[in-house]
mmCIF file as Biopython writes it, N, C-alpha, C and O atoms, coordinates in Angstrom:
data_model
#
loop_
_atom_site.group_PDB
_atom_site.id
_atom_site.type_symbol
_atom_site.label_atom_id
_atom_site.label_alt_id
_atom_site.label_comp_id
_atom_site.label_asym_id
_atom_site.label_entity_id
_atom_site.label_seq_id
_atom_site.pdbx_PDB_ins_code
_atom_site.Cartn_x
_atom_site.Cartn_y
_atom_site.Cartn_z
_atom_site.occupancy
_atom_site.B_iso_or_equiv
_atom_site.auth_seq_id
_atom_site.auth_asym_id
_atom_site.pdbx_PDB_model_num
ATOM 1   N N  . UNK A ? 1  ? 29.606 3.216   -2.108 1.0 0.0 1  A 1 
ATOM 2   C CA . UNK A ? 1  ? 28.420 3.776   -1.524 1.0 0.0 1  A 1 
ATOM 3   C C  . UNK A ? 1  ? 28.029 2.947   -0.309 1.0 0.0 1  A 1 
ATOM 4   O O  . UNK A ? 1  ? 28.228 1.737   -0.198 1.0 0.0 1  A 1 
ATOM 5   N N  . UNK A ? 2  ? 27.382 3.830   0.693  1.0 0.0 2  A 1 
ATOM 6   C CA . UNK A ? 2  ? 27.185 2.836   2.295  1.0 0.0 2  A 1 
ATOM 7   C C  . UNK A ? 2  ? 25.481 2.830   1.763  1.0 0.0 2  A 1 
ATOM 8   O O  . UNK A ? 2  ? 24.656 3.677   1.423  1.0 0.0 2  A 1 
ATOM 9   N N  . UNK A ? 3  ? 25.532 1.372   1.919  1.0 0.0 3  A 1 
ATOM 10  C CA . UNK A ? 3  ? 23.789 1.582   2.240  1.0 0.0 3  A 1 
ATOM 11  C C  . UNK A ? 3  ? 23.358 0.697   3.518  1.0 0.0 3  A 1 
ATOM 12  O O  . UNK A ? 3  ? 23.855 -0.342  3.955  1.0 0.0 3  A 1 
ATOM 13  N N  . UNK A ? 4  ? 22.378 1.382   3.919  1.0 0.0 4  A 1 
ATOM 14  C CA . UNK A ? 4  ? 21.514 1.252   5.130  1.0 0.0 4  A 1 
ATOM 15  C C  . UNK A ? 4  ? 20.417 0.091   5.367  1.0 0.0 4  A 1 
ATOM 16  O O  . UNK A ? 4  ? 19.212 0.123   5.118  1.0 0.0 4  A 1 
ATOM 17  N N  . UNK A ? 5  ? 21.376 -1.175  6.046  1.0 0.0 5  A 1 
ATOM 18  C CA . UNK A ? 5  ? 20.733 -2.141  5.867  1.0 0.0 5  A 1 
ATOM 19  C C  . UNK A ? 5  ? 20.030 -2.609  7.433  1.0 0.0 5  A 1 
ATOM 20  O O  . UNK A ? 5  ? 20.646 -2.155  8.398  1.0 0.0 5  A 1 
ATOM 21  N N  . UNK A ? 6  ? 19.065 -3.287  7.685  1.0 0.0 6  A 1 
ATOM 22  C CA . UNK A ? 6  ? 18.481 -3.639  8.716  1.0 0.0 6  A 1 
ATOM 23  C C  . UNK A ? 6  ? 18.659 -5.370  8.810  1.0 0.0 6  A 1 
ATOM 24  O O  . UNK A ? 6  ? 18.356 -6.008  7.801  1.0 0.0 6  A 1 
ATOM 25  N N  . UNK A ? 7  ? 19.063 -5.977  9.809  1.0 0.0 7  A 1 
ATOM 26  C CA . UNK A ? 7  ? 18.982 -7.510  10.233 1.0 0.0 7  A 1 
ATOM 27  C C  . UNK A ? 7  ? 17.882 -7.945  11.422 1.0 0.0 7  A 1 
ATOM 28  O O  . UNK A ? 7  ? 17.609 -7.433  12.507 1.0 0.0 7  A 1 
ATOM 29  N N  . UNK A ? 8  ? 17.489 -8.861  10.874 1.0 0.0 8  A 1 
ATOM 30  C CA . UNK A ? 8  ? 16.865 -9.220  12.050 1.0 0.0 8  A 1 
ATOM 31  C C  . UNK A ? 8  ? 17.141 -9.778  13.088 1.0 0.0 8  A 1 
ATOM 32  O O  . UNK A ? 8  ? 16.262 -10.240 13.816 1.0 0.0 8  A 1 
ATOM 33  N N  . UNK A ? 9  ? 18.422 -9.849  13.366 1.0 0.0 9  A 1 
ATOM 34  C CA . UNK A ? 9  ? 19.257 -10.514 14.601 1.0 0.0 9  A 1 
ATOM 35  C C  . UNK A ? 9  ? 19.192 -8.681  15.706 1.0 0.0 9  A 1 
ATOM 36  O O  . UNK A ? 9  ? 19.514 -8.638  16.894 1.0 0.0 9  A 1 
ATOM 37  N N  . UNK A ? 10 ? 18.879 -7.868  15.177 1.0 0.0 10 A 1 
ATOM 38  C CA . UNK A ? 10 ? 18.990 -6.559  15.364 1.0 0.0 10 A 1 
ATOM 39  C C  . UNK A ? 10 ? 21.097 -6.059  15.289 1.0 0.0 10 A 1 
ATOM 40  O O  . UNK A ? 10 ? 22.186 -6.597  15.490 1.0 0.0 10 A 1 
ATOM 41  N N  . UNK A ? 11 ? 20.489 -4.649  14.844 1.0 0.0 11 A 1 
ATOM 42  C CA . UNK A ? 11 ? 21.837 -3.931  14.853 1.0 0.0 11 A 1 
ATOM 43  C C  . UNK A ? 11 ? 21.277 -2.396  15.750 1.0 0.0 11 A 1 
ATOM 44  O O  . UNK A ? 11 ? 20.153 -2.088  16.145 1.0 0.0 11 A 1 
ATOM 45  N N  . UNK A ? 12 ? 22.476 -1.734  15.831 1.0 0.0 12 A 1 
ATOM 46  C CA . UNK A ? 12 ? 22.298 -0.460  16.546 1.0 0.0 12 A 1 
ATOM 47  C C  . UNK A ? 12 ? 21.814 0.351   15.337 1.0 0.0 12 A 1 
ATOM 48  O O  . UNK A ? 12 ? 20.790 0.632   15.961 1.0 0.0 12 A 1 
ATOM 49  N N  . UNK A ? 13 ? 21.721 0.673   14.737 1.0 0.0 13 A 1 
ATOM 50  C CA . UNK A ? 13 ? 20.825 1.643   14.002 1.0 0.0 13 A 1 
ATOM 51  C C  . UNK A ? 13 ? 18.867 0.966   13.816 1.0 0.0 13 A 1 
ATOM 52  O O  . UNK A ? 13 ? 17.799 1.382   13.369 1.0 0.0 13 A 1 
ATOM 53  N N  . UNK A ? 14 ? 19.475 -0.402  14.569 1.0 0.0 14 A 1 
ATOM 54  C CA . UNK A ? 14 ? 17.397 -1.033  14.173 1.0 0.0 14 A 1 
ATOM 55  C C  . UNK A ? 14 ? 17.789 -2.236  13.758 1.0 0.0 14 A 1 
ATOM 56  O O  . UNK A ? 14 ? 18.904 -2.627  13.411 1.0 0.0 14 A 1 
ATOM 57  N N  . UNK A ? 15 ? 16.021 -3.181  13.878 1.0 0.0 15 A 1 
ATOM 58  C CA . UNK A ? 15 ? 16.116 -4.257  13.609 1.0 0.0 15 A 1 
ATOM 59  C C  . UNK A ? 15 ? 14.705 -4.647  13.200 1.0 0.0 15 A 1 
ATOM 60  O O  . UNK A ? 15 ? 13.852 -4.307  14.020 1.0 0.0 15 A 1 
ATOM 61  N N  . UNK A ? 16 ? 14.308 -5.217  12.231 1.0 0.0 16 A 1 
ATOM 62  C CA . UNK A ? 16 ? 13.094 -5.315  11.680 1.0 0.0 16 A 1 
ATOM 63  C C  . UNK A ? 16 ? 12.353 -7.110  12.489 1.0 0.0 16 A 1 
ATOM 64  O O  . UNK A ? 16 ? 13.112 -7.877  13.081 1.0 0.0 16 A 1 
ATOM 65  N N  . UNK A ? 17 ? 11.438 -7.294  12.379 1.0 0.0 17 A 1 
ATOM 66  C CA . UNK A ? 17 ? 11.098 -8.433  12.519 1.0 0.0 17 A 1 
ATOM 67  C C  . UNK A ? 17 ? 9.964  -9.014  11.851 1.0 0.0 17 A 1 
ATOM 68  O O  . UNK A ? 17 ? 8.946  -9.148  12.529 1.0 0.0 17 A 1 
ATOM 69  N N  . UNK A ? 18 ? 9.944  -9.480  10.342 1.0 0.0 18 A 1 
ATOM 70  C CA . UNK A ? 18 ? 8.449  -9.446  9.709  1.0 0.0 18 A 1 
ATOM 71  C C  . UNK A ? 18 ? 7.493  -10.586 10.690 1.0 0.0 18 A 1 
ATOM 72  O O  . UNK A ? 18 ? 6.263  -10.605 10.703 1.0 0.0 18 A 1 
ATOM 73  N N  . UNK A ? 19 ? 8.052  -11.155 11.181 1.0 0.0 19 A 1 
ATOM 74  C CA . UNK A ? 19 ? 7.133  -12.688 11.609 1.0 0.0 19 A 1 
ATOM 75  C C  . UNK A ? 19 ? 6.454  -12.224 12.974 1.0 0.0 19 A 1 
ATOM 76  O O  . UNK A ? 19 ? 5.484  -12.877 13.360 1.0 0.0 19 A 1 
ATOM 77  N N  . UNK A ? 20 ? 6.799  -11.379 13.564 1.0 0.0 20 A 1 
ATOM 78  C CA . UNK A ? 20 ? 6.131  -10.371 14.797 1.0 0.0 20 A 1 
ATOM 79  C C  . UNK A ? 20 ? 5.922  -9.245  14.401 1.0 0.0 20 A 1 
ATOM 80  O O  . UNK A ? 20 ? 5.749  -8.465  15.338 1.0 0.0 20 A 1 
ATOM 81  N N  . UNK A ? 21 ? 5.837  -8.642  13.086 1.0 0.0 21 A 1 
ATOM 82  C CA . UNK A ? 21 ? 6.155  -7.134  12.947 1.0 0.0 21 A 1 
ATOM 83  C C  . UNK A ? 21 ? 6.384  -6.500  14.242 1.0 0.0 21 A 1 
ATOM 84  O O  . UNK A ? 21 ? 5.596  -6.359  15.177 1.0 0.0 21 A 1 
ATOM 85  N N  . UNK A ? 22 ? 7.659  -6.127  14.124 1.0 0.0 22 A 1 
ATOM 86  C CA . UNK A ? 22 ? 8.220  -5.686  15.396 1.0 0.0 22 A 1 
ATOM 87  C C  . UNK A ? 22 ? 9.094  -4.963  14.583 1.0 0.0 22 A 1 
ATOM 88  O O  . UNK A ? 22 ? 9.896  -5.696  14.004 1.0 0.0 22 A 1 
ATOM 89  N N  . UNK A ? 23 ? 9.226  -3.619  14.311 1.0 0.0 23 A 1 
ATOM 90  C CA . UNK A ? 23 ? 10.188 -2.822  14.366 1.0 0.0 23 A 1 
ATOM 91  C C  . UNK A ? 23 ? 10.902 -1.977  15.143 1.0 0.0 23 A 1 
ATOM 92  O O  . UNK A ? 23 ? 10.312 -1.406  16.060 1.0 0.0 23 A 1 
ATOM 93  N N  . UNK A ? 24 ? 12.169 -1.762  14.944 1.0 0.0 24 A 1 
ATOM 94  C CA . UNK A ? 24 ? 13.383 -0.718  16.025 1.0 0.0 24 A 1 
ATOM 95  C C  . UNK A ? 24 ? 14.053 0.030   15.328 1.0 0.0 24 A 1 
ATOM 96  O O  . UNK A ? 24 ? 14.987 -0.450  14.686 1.0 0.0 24 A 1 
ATOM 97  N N  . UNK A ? 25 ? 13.828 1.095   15.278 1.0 0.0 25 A 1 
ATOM 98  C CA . UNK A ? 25 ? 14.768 2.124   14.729 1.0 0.0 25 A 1 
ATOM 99  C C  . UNK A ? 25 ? 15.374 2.988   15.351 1.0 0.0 25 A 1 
ATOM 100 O O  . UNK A ? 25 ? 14.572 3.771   15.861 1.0 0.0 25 A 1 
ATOM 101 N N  . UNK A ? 26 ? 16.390 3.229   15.559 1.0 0.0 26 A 1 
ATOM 102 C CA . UNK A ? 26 ? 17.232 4.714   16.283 1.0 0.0 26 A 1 
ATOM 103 C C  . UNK A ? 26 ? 17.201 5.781   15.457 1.0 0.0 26 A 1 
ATOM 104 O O  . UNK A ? 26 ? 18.189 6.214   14.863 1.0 0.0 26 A 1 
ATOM 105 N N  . UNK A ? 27 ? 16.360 6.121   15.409 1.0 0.0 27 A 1 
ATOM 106 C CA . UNK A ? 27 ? 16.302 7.562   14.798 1.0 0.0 27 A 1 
ATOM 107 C C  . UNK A ? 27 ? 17.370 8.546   14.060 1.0 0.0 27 A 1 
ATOM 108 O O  . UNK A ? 27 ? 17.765 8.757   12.914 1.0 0.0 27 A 1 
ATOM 109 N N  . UNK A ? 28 ? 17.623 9.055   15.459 1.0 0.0 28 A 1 
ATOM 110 C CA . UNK A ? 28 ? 19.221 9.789   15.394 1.0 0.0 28 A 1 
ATOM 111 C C  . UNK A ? 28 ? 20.352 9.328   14.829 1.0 0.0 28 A 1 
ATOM 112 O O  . UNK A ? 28 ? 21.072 10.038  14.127 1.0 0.0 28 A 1 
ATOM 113 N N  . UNK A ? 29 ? 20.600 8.030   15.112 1.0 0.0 29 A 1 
ATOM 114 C CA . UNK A ? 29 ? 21.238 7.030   14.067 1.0 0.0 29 A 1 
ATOM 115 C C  . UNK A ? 29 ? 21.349 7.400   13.002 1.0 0.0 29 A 1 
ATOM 116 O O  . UNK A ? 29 ? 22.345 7.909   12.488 1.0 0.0 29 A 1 
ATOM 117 N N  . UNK A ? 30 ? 19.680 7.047   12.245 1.0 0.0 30 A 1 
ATOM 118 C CA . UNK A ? 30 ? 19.367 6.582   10.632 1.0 0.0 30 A 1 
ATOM 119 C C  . UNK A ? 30 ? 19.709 8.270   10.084 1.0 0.0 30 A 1 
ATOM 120 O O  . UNK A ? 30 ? 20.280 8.484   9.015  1.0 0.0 30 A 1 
ATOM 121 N N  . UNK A ? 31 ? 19.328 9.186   10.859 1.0 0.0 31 A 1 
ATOM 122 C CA . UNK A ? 31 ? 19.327 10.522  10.520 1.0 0.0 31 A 1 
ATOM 123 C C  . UNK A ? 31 ? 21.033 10.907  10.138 1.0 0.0 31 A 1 
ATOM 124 O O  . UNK A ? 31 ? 21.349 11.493  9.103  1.0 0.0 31 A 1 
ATOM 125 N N  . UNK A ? 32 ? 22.228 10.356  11.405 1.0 0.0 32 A 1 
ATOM 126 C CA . UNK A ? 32 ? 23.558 10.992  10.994 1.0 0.0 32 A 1 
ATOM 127 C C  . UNK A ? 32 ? 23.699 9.918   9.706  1.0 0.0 32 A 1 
ATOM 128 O O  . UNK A ? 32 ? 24.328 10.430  8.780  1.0 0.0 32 A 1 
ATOM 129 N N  . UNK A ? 33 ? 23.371 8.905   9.511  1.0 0.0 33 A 1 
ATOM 130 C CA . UNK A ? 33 ? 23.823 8.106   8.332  1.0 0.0 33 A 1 
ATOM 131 C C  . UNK A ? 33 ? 23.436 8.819   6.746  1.0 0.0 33 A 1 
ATOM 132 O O  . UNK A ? 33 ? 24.181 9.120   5.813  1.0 0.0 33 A 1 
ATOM 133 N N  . UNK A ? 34 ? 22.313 8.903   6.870  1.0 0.0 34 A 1 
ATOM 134 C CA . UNK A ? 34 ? 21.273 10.031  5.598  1.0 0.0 34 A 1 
ATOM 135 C C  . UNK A ? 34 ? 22.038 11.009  5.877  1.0 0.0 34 A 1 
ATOM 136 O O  . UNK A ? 34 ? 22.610 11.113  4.792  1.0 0.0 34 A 1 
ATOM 137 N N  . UNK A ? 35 ? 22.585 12.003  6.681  1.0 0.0 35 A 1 
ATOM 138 C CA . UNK A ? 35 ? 23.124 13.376  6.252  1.0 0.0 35 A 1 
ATOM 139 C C  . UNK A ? 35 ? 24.509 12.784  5.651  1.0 0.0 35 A 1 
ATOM 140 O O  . UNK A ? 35 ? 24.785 13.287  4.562  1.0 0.0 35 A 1 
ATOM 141 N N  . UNK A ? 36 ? 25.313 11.954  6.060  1.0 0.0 36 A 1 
ATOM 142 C CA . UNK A ? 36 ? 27.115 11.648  5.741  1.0 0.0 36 A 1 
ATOM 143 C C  . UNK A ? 36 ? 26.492 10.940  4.105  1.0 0.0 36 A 1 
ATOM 144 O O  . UNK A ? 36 ? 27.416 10.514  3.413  1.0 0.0 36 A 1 
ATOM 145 N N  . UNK A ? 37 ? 25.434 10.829  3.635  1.0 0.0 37 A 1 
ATOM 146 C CA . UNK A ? 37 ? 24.980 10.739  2.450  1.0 0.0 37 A 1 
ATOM 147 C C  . UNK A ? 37 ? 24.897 8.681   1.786  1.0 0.0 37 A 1 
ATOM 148 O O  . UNK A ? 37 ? 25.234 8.150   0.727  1.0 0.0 37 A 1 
ATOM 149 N N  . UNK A ? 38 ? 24.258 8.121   3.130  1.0 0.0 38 A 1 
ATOM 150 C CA . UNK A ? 38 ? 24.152 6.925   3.169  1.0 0.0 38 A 1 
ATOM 151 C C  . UNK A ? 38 ? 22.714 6.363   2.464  1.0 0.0 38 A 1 
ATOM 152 O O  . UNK A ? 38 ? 21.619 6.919   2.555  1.0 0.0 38 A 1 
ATOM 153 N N  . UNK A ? 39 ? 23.045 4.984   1.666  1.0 0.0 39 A 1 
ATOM 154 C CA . UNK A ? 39 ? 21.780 5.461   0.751  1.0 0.0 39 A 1 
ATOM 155 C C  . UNK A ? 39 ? 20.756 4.057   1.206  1.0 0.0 39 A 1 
ATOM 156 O O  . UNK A ? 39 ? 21.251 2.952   0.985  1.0 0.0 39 A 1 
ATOM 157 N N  . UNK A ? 40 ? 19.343 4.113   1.836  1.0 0.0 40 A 1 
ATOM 158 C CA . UNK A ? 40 ? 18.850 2.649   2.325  1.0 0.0 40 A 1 
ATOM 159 C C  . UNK A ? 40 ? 18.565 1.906   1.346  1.0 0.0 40 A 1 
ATOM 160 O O  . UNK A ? 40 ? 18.365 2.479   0.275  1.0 0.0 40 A 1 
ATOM 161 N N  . UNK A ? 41 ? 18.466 0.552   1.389  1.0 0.0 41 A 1 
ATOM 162 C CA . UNK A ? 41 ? 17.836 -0.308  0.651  1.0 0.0 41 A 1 
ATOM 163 C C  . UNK A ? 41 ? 16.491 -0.542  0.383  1.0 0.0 41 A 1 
ATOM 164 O O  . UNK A ? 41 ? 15.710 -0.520  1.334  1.0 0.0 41 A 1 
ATOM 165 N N  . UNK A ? 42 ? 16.053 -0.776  -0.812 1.0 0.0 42 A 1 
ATOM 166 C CA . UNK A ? 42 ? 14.613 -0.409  -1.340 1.0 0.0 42 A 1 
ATOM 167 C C  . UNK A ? 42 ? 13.492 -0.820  0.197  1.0 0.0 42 A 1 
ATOM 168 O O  . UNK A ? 42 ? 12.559 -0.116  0.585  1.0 0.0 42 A 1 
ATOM 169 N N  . UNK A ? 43 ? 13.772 -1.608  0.573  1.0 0.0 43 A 1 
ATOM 170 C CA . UNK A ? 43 ? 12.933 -2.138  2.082  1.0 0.0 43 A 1 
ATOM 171 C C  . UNK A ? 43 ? 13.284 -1.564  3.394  1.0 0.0 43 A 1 
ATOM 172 O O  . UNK A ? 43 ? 12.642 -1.729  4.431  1.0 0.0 43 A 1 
ATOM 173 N N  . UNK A ? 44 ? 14.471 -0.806  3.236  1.0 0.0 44 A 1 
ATOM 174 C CA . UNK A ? 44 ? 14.262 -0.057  4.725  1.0 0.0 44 A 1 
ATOM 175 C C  . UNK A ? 44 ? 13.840 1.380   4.398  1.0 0.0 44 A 1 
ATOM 176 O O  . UNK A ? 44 ? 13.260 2.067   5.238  1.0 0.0 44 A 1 
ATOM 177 N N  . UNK A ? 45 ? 14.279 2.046   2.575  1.0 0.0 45 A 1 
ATOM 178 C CA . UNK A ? 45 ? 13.478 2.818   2.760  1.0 0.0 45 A 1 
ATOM 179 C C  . UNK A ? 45 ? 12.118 2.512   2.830  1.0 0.0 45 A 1 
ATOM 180 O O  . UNK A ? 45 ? 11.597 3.460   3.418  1.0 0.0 45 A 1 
ATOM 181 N N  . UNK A ? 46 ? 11.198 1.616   2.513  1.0 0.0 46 A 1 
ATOM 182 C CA . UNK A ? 46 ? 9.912  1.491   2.506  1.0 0.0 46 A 1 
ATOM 183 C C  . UNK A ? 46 ? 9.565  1.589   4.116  1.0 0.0 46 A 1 
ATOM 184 O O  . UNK A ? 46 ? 8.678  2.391   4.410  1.0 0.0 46 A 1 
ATOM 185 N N  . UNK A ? 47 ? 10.215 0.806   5.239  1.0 0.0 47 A 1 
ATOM 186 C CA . UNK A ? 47 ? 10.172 1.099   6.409  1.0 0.0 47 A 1 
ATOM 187 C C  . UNK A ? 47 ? 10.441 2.501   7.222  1.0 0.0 47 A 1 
ATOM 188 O O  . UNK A ? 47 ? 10.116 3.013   8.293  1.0 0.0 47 A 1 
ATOM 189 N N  . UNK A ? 48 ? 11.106 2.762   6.248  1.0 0.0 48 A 1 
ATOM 190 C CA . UNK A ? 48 ? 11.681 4.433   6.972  1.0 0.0 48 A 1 
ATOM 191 C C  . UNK A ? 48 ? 10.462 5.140   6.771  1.0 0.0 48 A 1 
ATOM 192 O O  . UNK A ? 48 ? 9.894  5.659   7.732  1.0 0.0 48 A 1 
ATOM 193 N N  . UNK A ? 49 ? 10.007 5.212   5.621  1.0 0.0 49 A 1 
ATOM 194 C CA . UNK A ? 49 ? 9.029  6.034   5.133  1.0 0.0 49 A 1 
ATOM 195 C C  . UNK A ? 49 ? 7.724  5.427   5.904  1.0 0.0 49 A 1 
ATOM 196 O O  . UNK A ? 49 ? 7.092  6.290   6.513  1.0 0.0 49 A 1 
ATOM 197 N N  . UNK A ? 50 ? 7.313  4.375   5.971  1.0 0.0 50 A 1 
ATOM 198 C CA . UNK A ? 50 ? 5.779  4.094   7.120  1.0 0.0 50 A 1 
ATOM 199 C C  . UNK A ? 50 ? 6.138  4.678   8.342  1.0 0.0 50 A 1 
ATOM 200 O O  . UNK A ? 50 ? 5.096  5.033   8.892  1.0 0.0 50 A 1 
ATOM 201 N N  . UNK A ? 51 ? 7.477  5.045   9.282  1.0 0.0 51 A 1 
ATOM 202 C CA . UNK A ? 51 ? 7.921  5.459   10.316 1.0 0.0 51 A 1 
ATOM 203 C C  . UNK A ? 51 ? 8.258  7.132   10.442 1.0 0.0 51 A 1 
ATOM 204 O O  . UNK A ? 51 ? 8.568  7.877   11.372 1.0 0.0 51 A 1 
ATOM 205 N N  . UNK A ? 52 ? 8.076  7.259   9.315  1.0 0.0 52 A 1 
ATOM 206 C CA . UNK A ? 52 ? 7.991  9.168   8.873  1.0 0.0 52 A 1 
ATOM 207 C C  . UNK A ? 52 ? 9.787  9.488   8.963  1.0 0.0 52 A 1 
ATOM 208 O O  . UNK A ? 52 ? 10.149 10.627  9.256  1.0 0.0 52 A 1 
ATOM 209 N N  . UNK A ? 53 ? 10.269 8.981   8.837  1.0 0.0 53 A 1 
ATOM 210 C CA . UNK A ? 53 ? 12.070 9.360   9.240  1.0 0.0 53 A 1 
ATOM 211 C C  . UNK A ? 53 ? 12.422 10.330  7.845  1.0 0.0 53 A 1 
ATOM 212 O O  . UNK A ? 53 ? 13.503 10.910  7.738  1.0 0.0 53 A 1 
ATOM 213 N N  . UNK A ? 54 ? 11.597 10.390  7.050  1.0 0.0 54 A 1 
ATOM 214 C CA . UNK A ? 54 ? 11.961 10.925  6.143  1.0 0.0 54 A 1 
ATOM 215 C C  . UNK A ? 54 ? 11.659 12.431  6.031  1.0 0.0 54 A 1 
ATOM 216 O O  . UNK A ? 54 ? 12.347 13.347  5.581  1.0 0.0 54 A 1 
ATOM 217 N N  . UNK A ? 55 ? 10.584 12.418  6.504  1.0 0.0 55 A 1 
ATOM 218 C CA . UNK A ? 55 ? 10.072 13.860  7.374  1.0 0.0 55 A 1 
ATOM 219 C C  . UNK A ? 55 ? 10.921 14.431  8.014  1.0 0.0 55 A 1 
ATOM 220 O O  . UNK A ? 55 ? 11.444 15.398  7.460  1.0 0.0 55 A 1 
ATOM 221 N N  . UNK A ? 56 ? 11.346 14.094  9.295  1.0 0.0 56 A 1 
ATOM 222 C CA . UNK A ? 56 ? 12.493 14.707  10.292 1.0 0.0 56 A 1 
ATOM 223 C C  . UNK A ? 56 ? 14.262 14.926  9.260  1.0 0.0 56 A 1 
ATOM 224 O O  . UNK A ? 56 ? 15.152 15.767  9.386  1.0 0.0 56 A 1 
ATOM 225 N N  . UNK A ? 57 ? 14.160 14.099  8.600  1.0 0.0 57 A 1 
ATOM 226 C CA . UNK A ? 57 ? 15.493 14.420  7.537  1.0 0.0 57 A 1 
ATOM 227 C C  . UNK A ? 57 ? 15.011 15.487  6.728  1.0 0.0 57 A 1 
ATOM 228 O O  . UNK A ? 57 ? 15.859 16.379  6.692  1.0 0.0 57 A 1 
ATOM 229 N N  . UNK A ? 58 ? 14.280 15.684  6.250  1.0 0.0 58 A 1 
ATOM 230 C CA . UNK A ? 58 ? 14.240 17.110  5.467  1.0 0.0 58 A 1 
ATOM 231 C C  . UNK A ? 58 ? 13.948 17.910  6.465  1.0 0.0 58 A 1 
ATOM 232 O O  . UNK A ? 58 ? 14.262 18.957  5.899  1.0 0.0 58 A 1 
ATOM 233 N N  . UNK A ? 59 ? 13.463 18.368  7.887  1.0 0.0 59 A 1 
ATOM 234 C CA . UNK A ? 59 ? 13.699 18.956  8.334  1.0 0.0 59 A 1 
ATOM 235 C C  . UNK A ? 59 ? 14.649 19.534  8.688  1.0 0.0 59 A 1 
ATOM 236 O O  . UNK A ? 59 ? 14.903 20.738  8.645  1.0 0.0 59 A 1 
ATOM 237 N N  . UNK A ? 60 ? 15.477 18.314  9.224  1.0 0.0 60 A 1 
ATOM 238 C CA . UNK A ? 60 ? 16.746 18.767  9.661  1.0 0.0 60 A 1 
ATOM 239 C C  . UNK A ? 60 ? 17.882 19.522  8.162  1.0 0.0 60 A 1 
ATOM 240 O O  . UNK A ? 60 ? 18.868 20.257  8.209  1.0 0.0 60 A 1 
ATOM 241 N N  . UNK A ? 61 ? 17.306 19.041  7.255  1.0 0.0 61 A 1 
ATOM 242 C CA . UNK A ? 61 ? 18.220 19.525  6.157  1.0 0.0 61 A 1 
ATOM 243 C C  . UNK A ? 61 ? 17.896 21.231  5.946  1.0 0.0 61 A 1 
ATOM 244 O O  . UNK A ? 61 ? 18.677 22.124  5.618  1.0 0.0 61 A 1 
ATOM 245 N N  . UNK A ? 62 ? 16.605 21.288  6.232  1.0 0.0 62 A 1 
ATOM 246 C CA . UNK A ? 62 ? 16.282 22.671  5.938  1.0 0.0 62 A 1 
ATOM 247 C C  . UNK A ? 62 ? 16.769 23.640  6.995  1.0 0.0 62 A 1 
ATOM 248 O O  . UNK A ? 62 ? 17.137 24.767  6.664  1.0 0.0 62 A 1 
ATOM 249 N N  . UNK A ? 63 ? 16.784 23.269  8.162  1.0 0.0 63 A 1 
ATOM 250 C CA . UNK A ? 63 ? 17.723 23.754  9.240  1.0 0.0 63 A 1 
ATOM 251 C C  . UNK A ? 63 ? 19.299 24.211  9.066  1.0 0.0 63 A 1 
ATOM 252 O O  . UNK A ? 63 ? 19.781 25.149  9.700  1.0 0.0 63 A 1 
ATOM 253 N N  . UNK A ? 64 ? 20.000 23.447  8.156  1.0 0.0 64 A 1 
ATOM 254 C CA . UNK A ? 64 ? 21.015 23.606  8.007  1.0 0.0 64 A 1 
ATOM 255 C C  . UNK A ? 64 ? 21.369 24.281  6.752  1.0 0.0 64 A 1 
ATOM 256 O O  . UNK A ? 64 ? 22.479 24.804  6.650  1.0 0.0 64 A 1 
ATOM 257 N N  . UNK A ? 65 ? 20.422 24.318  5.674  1.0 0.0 65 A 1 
ATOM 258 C CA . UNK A ? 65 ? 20.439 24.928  4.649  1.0 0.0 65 A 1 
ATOM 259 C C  . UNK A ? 65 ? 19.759 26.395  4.614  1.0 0.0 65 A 1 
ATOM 260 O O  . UNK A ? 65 ? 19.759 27.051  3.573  1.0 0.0 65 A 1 
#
C-alpha cells in the first residue's frame, strides 16, 4: 500500500512546517495519488481535511462515476 506522507524538508506533492505553521500542498498532486488509491497518514489526512482536499476528491469521484 502507498501512503501519502509529507516532510518537512518539503516534497512535490507538499511540505508541512509545524514550528511556522506553514503549509504546501499541490493539490492536483494529492488528488492523482487518492484516485490510483493512495492511502495518507493519520496527520496528513488531518491536514488534508483542515485544507478541504477531501471535498474536491469526492467531487471529482462523482464526476467520473
Amino acid at each position: 500500500m502507498v501512503k501519502l506522507r509529507l516532510k518537512r524538508c518539503g516534497r512535490k506533492v507538499g511540505f508541512y512546517d509545524p514550528i511556522k505553521n506553514q503549509t504546501y500542498l499541490n493539490v492536483p498532486a494529492i488528488l492523482y495519488f487518492l484516485e490510483k488509491g493512495a492511502q495518507p497518514t493519520e496527520t496528513v489526512y488531518d491536514i488534508l481535511k483542515k485544507a478541504e482536499v477531501f471535498k474536491e476528491f469526492r467531487l471529482n469521484q462523482a464526476k467520473f462515476n
